[in-house]
C-alpha positions in Angstrom: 58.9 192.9 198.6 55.7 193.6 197.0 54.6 193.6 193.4 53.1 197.7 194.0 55.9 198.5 195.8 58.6 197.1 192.8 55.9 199.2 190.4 56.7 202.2 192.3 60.3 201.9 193.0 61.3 200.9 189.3 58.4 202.0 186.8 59.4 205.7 187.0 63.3 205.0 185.6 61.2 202.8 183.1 59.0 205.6 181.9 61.3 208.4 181.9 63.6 206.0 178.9 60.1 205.5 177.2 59.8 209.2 177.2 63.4 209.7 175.6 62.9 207.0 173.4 59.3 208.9 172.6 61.4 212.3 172.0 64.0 210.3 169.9 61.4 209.4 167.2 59.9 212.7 167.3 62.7 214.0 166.3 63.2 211.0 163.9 60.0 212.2 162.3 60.4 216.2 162.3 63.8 215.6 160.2 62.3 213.0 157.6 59.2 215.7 157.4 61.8 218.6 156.3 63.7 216.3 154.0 60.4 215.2 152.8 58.4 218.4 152.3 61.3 221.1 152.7 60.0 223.3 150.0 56.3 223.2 151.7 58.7 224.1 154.6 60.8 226.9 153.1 57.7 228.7 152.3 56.5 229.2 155.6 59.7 230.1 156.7 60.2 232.6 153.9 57.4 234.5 155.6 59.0 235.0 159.2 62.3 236.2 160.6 62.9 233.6 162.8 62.3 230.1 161.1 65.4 228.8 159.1 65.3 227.3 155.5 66.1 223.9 154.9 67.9 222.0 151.9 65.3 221.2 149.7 66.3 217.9 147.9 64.3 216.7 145.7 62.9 213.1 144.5 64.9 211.1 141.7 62.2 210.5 138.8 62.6 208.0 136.6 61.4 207.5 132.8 57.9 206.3 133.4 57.4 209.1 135.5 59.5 212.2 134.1 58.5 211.4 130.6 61.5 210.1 128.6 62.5 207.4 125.5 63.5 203.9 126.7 65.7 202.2 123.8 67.0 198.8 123.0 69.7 197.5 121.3 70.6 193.9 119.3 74.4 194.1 119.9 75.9 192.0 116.9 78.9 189.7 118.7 78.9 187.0 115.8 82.5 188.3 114.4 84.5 188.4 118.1 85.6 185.3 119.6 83.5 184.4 122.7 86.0 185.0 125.3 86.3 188.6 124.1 82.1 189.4 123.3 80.8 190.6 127.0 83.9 192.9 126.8 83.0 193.9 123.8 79.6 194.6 124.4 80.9 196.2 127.7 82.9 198.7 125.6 80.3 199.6 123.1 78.2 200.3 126.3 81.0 203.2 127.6 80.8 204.3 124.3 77.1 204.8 124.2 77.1 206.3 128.0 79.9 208.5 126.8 77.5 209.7 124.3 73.9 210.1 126.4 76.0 211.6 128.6 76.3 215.0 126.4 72.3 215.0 125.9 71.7 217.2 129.2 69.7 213.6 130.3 68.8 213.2 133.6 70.0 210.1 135.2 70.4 208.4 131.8 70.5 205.1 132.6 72.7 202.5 129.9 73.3 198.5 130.8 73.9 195.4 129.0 71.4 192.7 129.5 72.3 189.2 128.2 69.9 187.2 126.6 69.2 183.4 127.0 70.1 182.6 123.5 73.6 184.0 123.9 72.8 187.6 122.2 73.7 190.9 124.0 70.9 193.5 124.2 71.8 196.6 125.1 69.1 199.1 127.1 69.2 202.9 127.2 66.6 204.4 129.1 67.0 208.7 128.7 64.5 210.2 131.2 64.0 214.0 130.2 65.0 213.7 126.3 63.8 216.6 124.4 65.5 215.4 120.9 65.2 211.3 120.6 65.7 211.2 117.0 69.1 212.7 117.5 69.6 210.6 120.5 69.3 207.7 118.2 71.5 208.9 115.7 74.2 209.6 117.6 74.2 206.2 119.5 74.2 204.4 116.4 77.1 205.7 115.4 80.0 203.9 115.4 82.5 204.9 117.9 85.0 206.9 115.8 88.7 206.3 116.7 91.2 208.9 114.8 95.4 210.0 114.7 95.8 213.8 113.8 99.0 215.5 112.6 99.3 219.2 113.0 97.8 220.9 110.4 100.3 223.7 108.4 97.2 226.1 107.3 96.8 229.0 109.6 93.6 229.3 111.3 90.8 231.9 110.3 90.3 234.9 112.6 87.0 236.3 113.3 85.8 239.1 111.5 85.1 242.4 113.3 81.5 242.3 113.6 82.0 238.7 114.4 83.7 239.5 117.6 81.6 242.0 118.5 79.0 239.6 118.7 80.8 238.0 120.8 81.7 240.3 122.6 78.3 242.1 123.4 76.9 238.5 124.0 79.4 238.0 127.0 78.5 241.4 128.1 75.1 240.4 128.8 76.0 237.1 129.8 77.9 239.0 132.1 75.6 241.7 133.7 73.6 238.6 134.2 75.5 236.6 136.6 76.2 239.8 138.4 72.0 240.3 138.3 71.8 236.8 139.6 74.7 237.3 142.5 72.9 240.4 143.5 69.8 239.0 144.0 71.2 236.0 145.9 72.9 237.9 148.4 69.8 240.1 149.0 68.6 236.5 149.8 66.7 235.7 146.7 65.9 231.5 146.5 68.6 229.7 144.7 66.9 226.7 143.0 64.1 229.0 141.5 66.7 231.3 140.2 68.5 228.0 138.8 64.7 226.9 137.2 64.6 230.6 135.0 68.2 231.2 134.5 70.7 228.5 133.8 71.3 227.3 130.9 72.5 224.1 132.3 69.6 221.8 130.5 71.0 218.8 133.1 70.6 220.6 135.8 68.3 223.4 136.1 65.1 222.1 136.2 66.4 220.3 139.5 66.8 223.5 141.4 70.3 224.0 139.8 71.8 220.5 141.8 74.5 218.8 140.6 75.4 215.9 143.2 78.2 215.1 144.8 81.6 215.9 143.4 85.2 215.1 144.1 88.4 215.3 142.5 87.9 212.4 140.3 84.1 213.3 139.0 84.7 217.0 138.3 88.1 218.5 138.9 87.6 221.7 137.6 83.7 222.4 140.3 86.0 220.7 142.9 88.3 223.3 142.3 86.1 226.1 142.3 84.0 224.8 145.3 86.9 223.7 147.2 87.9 227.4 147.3 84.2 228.6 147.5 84.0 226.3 151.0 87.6 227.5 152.2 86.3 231.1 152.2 82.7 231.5 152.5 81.8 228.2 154.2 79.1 225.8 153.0 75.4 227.0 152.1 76.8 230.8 150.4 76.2 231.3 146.5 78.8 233.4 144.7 79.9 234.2 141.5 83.0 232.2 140.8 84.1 233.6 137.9 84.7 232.7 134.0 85.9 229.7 132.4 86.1 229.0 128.5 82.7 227.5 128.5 81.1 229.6 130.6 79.9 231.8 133.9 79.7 228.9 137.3 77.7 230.3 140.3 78.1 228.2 142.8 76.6 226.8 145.8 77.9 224.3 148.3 75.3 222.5 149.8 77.1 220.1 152.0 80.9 218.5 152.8 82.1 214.9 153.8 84.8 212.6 153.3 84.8 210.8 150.0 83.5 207.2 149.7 84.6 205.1 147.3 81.7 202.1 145.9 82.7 199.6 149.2 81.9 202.2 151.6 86.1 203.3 152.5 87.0 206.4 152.8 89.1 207.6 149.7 92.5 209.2 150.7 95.7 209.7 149.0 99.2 208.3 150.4 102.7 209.6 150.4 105.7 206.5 150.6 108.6 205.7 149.2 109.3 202.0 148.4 112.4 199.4 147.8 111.8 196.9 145.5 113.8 193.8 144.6 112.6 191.4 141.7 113.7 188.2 141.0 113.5 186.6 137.3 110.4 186.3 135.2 109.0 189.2 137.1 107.7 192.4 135.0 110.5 194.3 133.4 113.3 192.3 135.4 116.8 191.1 133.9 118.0 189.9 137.1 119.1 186.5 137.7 118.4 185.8 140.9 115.0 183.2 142.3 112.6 184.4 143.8 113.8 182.8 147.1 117.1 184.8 147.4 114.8 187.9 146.5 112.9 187.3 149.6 115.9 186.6 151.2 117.3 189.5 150.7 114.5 191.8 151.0 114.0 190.0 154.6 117.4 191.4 155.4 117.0 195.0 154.3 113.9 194.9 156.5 115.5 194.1 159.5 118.2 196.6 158.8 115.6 199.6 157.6 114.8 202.4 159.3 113.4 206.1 158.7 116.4 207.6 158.7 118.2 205.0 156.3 115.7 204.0 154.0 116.1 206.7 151.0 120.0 204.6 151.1 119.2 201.5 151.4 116.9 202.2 148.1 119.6 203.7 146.4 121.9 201.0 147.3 120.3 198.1 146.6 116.8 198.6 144.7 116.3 196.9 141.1 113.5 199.6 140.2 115.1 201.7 137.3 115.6 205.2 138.5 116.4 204.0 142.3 119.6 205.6 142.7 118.4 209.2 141.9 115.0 208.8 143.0 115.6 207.5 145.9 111.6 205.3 145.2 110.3 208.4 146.1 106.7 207.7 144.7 105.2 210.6 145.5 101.4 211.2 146.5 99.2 208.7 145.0 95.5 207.7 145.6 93.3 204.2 144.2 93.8 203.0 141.4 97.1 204.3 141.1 99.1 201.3 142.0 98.6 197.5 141.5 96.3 196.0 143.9 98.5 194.0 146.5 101.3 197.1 146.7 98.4 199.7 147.3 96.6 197.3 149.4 99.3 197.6 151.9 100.1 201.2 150.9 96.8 202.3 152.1 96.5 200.2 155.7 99.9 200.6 157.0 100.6 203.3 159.6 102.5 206.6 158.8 106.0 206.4 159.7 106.3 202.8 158.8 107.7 200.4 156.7 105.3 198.2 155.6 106.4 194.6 153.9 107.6 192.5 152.1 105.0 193.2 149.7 104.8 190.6 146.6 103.5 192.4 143.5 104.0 191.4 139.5 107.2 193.3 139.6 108.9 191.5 142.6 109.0 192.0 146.8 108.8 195.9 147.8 109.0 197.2 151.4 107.1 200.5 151.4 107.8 203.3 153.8 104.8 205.6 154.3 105.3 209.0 154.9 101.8 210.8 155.3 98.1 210.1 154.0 95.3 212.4 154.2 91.5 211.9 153.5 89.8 213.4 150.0 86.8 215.4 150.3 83.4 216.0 148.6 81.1 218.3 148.6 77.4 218.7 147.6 76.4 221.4 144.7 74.0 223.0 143.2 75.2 225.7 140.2 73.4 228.1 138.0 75.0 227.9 135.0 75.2 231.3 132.5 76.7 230.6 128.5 79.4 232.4 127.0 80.7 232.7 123.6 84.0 232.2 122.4 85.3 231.9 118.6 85.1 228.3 118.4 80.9 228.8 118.1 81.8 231.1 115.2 85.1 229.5 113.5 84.3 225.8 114.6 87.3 224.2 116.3 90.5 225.1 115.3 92.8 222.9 117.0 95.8 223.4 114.9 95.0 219.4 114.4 94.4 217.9 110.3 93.1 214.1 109.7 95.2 211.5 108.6 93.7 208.3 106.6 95.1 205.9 110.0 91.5 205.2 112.1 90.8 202.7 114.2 89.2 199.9 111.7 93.7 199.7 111.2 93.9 198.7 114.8 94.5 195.2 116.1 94.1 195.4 119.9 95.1 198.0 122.3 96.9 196.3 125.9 98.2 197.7 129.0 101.8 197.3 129.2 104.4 198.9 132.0 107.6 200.8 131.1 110.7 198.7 131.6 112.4 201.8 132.5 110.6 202.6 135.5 107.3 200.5 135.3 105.1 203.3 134.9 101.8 202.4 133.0 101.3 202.6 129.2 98.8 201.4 126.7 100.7 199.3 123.6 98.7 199.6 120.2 99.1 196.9 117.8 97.8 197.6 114.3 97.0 195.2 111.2 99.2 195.2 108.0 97.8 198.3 106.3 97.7 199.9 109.5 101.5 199.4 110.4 102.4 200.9 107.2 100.0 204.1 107.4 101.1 204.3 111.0 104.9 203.9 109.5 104.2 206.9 107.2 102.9 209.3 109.5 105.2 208.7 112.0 108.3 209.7 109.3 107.1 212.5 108.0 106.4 214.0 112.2 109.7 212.9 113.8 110.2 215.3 116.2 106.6 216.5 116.8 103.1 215.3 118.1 100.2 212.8 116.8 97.2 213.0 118.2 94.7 210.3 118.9 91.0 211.4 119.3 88.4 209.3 120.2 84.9 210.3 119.3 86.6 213.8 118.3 88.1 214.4 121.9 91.6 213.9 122.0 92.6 211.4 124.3 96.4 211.4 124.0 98.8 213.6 122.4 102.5 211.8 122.5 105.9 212.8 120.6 107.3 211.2 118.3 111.1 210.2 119.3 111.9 208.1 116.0 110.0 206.3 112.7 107.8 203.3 114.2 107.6 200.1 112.2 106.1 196.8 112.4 102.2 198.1 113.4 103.3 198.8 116.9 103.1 201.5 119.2 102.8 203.0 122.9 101.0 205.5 124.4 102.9 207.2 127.3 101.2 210.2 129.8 101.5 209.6 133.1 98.9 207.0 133.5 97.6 205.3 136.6 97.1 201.3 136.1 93.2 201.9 136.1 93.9 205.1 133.9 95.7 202.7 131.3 93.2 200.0 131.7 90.2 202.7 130.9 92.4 204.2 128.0 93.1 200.6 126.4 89.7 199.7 126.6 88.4 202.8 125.0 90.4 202.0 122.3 89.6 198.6 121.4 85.7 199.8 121.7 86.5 202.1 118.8 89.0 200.1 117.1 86.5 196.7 117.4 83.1 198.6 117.6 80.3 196.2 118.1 77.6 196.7 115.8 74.2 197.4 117.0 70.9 197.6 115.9 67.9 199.3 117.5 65.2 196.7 117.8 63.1 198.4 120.4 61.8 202.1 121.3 59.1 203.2 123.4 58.3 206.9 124.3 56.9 208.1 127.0 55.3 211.8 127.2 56.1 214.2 130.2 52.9 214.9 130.9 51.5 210.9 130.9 54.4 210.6 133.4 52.7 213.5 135.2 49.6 211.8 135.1 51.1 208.8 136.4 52.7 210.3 139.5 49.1 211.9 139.9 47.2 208.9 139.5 49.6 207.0 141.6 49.9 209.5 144.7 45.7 209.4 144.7 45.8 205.6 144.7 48.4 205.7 147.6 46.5 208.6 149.6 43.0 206.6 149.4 44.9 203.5 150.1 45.9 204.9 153.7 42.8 206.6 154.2 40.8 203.2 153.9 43.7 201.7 156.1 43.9 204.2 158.9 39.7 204.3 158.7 39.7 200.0 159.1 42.0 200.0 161.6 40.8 202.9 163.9 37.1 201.3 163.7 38.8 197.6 164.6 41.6 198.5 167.0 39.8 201.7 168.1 42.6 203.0 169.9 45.6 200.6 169.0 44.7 201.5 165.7 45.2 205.2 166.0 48.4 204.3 167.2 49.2 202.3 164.3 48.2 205.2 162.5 50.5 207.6 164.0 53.6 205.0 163.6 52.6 204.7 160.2 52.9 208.2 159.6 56.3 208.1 161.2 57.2 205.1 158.4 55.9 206.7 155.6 58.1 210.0 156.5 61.1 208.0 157.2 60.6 205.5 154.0 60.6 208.5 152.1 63.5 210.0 153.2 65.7 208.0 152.7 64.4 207.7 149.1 65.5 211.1 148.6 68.6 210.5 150.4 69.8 207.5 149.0 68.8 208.7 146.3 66.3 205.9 145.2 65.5 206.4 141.3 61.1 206.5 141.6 58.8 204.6 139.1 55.8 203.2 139.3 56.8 199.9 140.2 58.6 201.2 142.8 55.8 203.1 143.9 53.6 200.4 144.1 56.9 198.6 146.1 56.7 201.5 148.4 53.0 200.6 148.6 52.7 197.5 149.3 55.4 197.8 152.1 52.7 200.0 153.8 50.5 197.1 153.7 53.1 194.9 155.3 53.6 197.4 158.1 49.9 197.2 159.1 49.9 193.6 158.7 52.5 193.9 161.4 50.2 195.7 163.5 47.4 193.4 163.5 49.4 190.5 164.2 50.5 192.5 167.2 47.5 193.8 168.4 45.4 190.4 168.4 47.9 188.5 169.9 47.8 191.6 173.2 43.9 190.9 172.8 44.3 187.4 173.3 46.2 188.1 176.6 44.4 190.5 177.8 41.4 188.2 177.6 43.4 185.7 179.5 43.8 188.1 182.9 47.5 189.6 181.9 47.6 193.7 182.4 48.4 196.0 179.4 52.2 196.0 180.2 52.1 192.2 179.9 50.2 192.1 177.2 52.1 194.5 175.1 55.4 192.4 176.0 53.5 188.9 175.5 51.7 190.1 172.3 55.1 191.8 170.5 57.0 188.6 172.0 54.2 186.5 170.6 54.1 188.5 166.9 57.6 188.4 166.3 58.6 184.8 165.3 55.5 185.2 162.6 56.6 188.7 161.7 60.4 188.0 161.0 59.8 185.2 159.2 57.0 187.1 157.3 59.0 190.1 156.2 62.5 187.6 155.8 61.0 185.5 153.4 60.1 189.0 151.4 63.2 190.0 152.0 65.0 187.7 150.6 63.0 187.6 147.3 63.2 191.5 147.3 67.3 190.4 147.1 67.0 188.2 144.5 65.2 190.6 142.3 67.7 193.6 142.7 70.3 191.3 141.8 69.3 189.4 139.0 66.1 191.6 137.2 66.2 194.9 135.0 65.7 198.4 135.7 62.0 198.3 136.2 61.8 195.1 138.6 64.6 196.1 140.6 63.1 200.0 141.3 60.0 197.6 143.0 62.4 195.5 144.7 64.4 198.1 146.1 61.4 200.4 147.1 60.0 197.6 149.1 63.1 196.2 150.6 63.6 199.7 152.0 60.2 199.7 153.2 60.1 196.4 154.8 63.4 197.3 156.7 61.4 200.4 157.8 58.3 198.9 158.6 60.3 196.5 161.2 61.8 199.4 162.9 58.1 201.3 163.2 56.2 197.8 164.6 58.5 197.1 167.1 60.1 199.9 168.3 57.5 202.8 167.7 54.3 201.6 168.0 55.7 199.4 171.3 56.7 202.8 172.6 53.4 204.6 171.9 51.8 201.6 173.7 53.6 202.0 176.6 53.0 205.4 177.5 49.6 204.8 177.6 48.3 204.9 181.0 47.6 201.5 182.2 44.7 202.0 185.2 42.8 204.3 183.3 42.9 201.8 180.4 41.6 198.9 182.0 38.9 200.5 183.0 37.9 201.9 179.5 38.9 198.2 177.3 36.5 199.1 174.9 38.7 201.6 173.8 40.9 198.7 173.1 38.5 196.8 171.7 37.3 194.8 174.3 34.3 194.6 176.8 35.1 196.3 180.1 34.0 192.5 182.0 36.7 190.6 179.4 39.1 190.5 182.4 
């Protein structure tokens, strides 16, 4: 069979998947645009009746750029032992985040860096901060760890013309959010309503947008937009109502399971479970070894089923509780259970029993009896202040200090209950604060103690009896990571690393302005002189290289804002440079389809010859990048990593729009016509 006649019989199924493939990154290209310039977008639309708004999402700015304080701190570790000083450090750094966290920053960024000379430093970087002398004072406090009794005095009441203040503030605040829920429903654009009204500093100078939230970040917005999605569906504003701290409007931008850091979906599981332990187990007095436990268990595997699991448990499980309980555990999601029990919790099918399962407390066989997946949602709010009497009376807890802090305490631990091996955090204080705690105590048998931590109270427990010899335990219904968060709160306040602020540099909003400025005109001239070289070199080829770089720089920044990748100017200048590896792809390409054209092959052999050619020198180009672009994000700070990732991104990118884009651009040229017109190729018409 003929060489024409194979052309004719296969090149048409050939073309017609270059032309999908052609509509595919079209489409690539008209999404990234939208993500990219959405609120360019949204004011078109805005004018007509038939175009739909978008999301507008915007870029994450970080402190070179959004004007902001970068600190640093000598973290004094010479009084801990070295075992305990990263941890230490570690829990000075909560502290600290704790704090910034209240400041209204945007993307406050806190980490501990380690120095060579076996010194912690710790860096704060606040993008946004308005106040930074008061940002300094209050992270140079030390954390403050305090146990309240209830106070006897009667609180103060508000005065008449007090409350009315109050009151006719919340009147207004009022009549506002209904102004505002108006004026959405008449379609009015939520983030600019968000820019002039909230009074959310974090958040409304972002168009109102929160983030993601779930059940763990934000119970109480989960709660409202959980019932804001089951009844108006995602993309509505409305007025959810008021709280004690103030007026939520709300708006659900977007829904999907919940992820937790390794990429899993998060989900919550109901089971039951049997457990025997064996001796020198947590919390068991049985005698028996630990190979007649598995023994045993082995047995009541082979004899459990659905219907006689619940008395099999009561029969014959050493868990405290089992014969009433029945090892009913109830619904429980990560971080609830040790590792190896929830491990096998999570992967086993419903309706089975999973096991033996070998945990710290012994051999368990679990039977799982449902699961189901947690969502979260995407939200932007407009937030509207409210008084209440605590702005007037200050707070009035009903709580009254006592003299025991936590310079009195030893150590705080995570412990389990040997009752039913629930978690709880044991506090072991010195010698003066055993008898303080021994004191307070006595005199509130019967009644709570408080313990606040940076004046929020963490745990509020009874007290069953008088409690001597400078020990004590927290109970509340803790989950093992709960506990281990709780005990290490406490021994940040309790053993409070002192720091000293050896470092500040400021940065003004509108120098970071004039950065982005600068930095955007750089980067526009930049492809300008590109596109201008390569269209006068590659005439043609390089128009095409043009247009695929225009899909790259649309997709590159996309997934900036989607990530969302935190932008600097060394990241910019990351995201730069990967430009200029992209078109060093291109010429490698384009000379090496030269060179075969030259040599007699036709432009479909010489697009496959010169990308099969290219390749070898182009992985091993943008690999070796690559891999230093690793090395950085996992072993530099803030400012070299925000290059590294930039350009790792773009590299990743910039393979994807070489090989795939610009090869299918090139093949939809039409081949006859072109080799009679090579010069558009850069060649003379005779080359052949």
């Amino acid at each position: 069979m003929s060489d024409n006649l194979l052309k004719r019989i296969f090149q048409p199924k050939a073309r017609g998947k270059l032309w999908w493939l052609f509509t595919f990154i079209v489409v690539i290209a008209v999404v990234a645009f939208l993500i990219d310039f959405g609120n360019y977008y949204n004011k078109v639309a805005n004018k007509t009746t038939w175009l739909p708004n978008t999301k507008e999402i915007p870029f994450r700015l970080g402190l070179d750029l959004l004007g902001g304080t970068q600190l640093i701190y000598q973290a004094d570790v010479s009084g801990f032992p070295a075992n305990d000083r990263a941890a230490a450090v570690e829990g000075a750094r909560d502290v600290i985040e704790q704090r910034v966290n209240v400041f209204g920053v945007s993307e406050p960024l806190v980490q501990v860096n380690p120095a060579s000379d076996g010194q912690y430093r710790i860096l704060v970087e606040l993008a946004g901060i308005k106040d930074v002398n008061e940002a300094i004072k209050q992270i140079g406090e030390t954390p403050l760890l305090e146990f309240k009794e209830q106070s006897n005095e009667a609180p103060r009441s508000l005065t008449a013309e007090e409350q009315k203040s109050i009151d006719d503030f919340n009147a207004t605040a009022q009549a506002k959010a209904k102004d505002l829920e108006t004026q959405l429903t008449a379609g009015a654009d939520f983030g600019q309503l968000a820019k002039a009204n909230s009074d959310d500093t974090a958040t409304k100078d972002n168009n109102g947008y929160v983030g993601w939230i779930n059940e763990q970040t934000n119970a109480n917005l989960f709660f409202l937009t959980n019932q804001l999605v089951t009844t108006d569906g995602l993309n509505k504003a409305k007025l959810m109502g008021q709280s004690k701290e103030g007026i939520e409007i709300i708006k659900a931008l977007n829904v999907r399971a919940a992820q937790d850091a390794n990429g899993q979906l998060q989900k919550t599981v109901t089971a039951s479970h049997l457990l025997i332990c064996y001796a020198g187990t947590t919390g068991c007095d049985s005698p028996i070894t630990k190979e007649e436990a598995l023994k045993k268990i082995t047995d009541l595997k082979a004899q459990a089923t659905k219907d006689n699991f619940t008395s099999l448990v009561k029969a014959n499980s050493t868990e405290p509780g089992a014969a009433t309980k029945g090892g009913d555990l109830g619904e429980f999601g990560a971080g609830d259970m040790v590792a190896a029990f929830q491990e096998a919790a999570f992967n086993g099918q419903v309706g089975t029993i999973i096991g033996p399962v070998e945990t710290e407390f012994g051999y368990h066989l679990i039977y799982k009896t449902g699961e189901k997946s947690i969502n979260e949602y995407e939200v932007a709010h407009i937030f509207v202040d409210i008084k209440t009497a605590e702005d007037i009376l200050g707070p009035q807890d009903g709580w009254k200090n006592t003299q025991l802090t936590g310079k009195y305490l030893d150590r705080a631990s995570v412990s389990f209950n040997p009752n039913d091996n629930t978690p709880e955090v044991t506090l072991e204080f010195d010698a003066d604060g055993a008898k303080l705690f021994e004191e307070i105590t006595t005199r509130n048998i019967g009644k709570p103690v408080a313990i606040f931590l940076d004046g929020n109270p963490i745990s509020v427990p009874n007290v069953n009896e008088k409690i001597s010899g400078g020990r004590a335990v927290i109970t509340g219904g803790f989950s093992v990571t709960e506990a281990k968060t709780l005990a290490k709160r406490l021994n940040a306040g309790a053993l409070p690393v002192p720091i000293e602020l050896i470092n500040q540099q400021t940065i003004g909003a509108s120098l970071g302005q004039s950065a982005v400025q600068s930095s955007l005109l750089a980067g526009i001239i930049g492809l300008l002189l590109v596109a201008l070289f390569m269209t006068l070199v590659y005439r043609l080829l390089g128009l095409l290289s043009v247009a695929s770089l225009l899909v790259y720089g649309l997709i590159v920044l996309s997934i900036f804002k989607l990530w969302p990748v935190t932008m600097t100017l060394a990241g910019m200048a990351g995201f730069i440079m990967s430009i200029g590896i992209a078109v060093d792809a291109n010429v490698l390409i384009f000379e090496r389809m030269k060179e075969e054209m030259k040599a007699g092959r036709t432009l479909s052999r010489a697009i496959d010859e010169g990308f099969s050619r290219a390749w070898t020198s182009i992985r091993d180009g943008n690999f070796t990048t690559l891999i230093t672009t690793i090395i950085l994000m996992m072993f530099s700070t803030s400012i070299i990593k925000g290059f590294a990732v930039t350009l790792f991104l773009g590299i990743l990118v910039s393979l994807f729009t070489a090989i795939v884009v610009t090869k299918n651009f090139l093949k939809l040229l039409n081949e006859n016509w072109l080799e009679k017109h090579q010069w558009l190729l850069g060649l003379k018409n005779n080359s052949k």
